[in-house]
C-alpha positions in Angstrom: 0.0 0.0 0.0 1.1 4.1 -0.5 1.0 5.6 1.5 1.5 9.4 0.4 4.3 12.4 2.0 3.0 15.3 4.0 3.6 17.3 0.1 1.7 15.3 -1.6 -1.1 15.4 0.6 -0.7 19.4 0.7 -0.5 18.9 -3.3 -3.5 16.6 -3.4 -5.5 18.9 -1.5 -5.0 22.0 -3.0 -5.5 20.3 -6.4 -9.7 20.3 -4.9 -9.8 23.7 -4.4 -11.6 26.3 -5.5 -11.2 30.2 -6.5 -13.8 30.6 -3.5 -11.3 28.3 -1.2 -8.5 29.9 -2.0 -9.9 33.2 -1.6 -10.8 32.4 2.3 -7.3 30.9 3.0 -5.5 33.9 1.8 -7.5 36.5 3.5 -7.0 34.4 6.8 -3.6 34.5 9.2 -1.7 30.7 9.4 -2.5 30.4 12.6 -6.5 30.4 11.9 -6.1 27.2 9.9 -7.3 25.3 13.2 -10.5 26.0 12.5 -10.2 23.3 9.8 -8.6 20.7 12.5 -12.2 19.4 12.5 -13.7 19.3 9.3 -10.6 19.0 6.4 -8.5 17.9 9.1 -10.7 14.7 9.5 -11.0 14.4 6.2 -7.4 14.5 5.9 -7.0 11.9 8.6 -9.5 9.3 7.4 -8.4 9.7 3.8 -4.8 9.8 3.7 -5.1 6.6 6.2 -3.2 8.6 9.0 -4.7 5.8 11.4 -3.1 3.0 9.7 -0.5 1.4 12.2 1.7 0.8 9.0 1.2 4.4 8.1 5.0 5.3 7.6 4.6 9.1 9.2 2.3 7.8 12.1 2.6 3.8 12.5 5.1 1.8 14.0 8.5 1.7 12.5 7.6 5.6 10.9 7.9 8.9 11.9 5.6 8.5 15.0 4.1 11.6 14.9 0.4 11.9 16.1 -2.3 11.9 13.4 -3.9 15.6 14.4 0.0 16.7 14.2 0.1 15.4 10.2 -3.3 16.9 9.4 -2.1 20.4 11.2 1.1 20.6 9.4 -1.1 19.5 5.9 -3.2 22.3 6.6 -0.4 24.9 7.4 1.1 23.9 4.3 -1.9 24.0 2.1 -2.1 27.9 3.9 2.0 28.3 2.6 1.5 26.9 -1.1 -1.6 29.3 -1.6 0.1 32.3 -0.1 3.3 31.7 -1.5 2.1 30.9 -4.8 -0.3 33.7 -5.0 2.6 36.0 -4.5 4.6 34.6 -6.8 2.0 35.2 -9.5 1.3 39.2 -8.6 5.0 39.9 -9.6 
């Protein structure tokens, strides 16, 4: 089984977004993305299999980090890419 990286989750992600998405991340701070923890960042959890035990960032033998941790720092790079991308395209 894949299992994906924390970039390709933030890639896969931001590939389901949409102008009206985007638009509410960048007019919000990185440190409001929390207010996702519950809704994308279960969604995140369940569907990026951050439960598995083999689940290389999170299982045994991996990374060990906590689930809600992964799905945090998805969401906080989801926030970056759209910022950072949006002001690489005004200049």
């Amino acid at each position: 089984m894949h299992y994906l990286t924390e970039e390709e989750m933030v890639r896969a992600i931001i590939s389901t977004l949409t102008d009206e998405d985007i638009g509410a991340i960048r007019s919000m701070e990185k440190k409001d993305m929390i207010q996702y923890h519950h809704g994308v960042g279960t969604f995140i959890r369940n569907k990026f299999r951050l439960w598995d035990e083999e689940n290389p960032l999170t299982g045994k033998g991996g990374e060990i980090s906590h689930p809600d941790e992964i799905s945090m720092r998805v969401l906080n790079g989801v926030w970056e890419e759209v910022n950072v991308f949006w002001e690489e395209v005004k200049k």
